[in-house]
C-alpha positions, 0 to 999 in steps of 0.5 A: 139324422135320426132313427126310427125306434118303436113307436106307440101303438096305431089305431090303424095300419096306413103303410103308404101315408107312413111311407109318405111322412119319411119321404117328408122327413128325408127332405126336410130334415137336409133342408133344416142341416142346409139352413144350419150350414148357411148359418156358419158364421154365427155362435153354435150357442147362438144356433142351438138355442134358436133351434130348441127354443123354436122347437119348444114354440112349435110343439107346446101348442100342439101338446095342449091341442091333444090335451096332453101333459108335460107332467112328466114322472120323476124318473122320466124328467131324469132321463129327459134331461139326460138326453137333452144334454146328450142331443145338444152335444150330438147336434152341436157337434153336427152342426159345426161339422156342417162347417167344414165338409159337405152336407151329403159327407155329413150326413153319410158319416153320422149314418154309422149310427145303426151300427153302432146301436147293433154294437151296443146291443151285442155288448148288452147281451143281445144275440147278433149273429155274424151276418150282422156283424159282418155288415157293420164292419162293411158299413163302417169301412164305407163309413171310413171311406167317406171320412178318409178324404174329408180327413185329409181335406180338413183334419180333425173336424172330419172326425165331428160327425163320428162323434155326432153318431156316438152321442146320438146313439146313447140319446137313442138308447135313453129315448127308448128307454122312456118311449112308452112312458110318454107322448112323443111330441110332449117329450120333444116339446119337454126337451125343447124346453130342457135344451133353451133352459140349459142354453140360455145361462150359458150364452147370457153369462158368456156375453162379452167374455171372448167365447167364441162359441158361446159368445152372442153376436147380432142377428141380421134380418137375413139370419132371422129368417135362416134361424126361423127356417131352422126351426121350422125344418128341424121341428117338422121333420121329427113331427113327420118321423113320430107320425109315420110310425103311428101309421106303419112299422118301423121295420117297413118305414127304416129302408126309406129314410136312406133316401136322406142321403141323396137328398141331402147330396142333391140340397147340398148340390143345388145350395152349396154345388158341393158333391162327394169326391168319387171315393166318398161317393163309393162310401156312400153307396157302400153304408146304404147298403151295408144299413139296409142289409142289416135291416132285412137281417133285422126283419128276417130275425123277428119274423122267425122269433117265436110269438111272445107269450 
């Protein structure tokens, strides 16, 4: 899961393609969770470095195709490791949660995340009026009743994507302070390269140490081509998210990416028959609305600020 944040300005508004590029994304960011949950048995040190390492592969190519850089100013690199550190502890987190719940449960727990952001944006000082704020103690009690069966189901892992939706709202937080500083796919492609440099010392100096989570395994043939798909999927579908909003504003693209959700309900259906109990279900149904309430809040909001001069 990801959110969408301002993106760099377009040459020309294509709202339907836009729309098009986040329908992609809420497919294939559940179809790259999918393969990250097939891939349970092995190391998340394993995994993370396949993940990042693809992503460096994937994007460095198209970051030299565009003639772009990634001579990176001081202060950016900085922050650039700073979210890299944040992301691979967020996606870490998510992927060993992948382990013990269904992707749909998952996936609607981390969805907490805007709420948070609202939150943090009120402790900045940021004027959220209590509409808003009655929405986020909606969508987190919908966020708990999807948490509370899982809880009971499987302990404490219930309580992964919560902290997954945390670390990856101070990732967000550091992205957008340094998004107008910097091509979005050079910076994935950067924090692709940061995450493999950060990763690769620890799984080489855990090899044969009896860390069971950093400790590489052999990688069968079957799992090379999970690992591949992985990449691919999870690569993909941030390159769809940072193209949509060259074509459309984020305020006409963020409705859509719920449908994540029931994608993820339905890939999570079709490869694992797993479904939401009826309770969870509720919690789902309950964060969605509770989210895209808080977007039509947002949008109301800035259309009734006065013009910045």
């Amino acid at each position: 899961m990801t959110t969408l944040s301002p993106a760099v300005p377009a040459a020309a508004d294509r709202p339907l393609l836009g729309v098009l590029l986040v329908v992609a994304f809420c497919i294939l960011a559940p179809l790259g969770d999918a393969m990250g949950k097939l891939l349970g048995a092995l190391p998340l040190g394993e995994l993370l470095i396949a993940r990042y390492a693809l992503q460096a592969i994937l994007l460095l190519p198209l970051v030299r195709c565009a003639g772009g850089s990634l001579a990176l100013t001081p202060r950016v690199w900085a922050l650039t490791m700073l979210r890299t550190l944040l992301h691979i502890v967020s996606l870490g987190a998510f992927f060993a949660a992948l382990r013990f719940l269904p992707m749909a449960e998952t996936v609607a727990i981390c969805f907490v995340m805007p709420f948070i952001l609202l939150l943090f944006g009120r402790l900045a000082g940021e004027r959220v009026g209590p509409h808003r704020l009655g929405a986020c103690v909606v969508g987190f009690a919908g966020t708990l009743m999807v948490v509370q069966p899982s809880f009971a189901a499987v302990g404490a892992p219930a309580l992964l994507p919560l902290l997954s939706a945390v670390l990856f709202s101070f990732f967000m937080l550091v992205t957008r302070a340094i998004a107008r500083e910097t091509d979005p796919v050079a910076l994935q492609a950067a924090s692709g390269l940061a995450a493999t440099a950060i990763l690769a010392p620890l799984v080489l100096l855990a090899a044969g140490r009896g860390w069971p989570e950093l400790d590489p395994v052999a990688v069968s043939g079957a799992e090379w081509i999970l690992l591949l798909l992985l990449g691919v999927f999870g690569t993909a579908a941030h390159l769809a998210i940072t193209y949509a909003l060259r074509f459309a504003p984020s305020s006409t693209l963020a409705p859509m990416q719920y449908l994540e959700l029931p994608f993820a309900t339905l890939i999570g259906w079709a490869i694992f028959g797993d479904l939401p109990n009826g309770l969870a279900a509720l919690g789902i149904a309950v964060t969605i609305a509770a989210g895209l309430y808080i977007l039509h809040r947002e949008r109301a909001a800035s259309l009734s600020a006065p013009p910045a001069v």
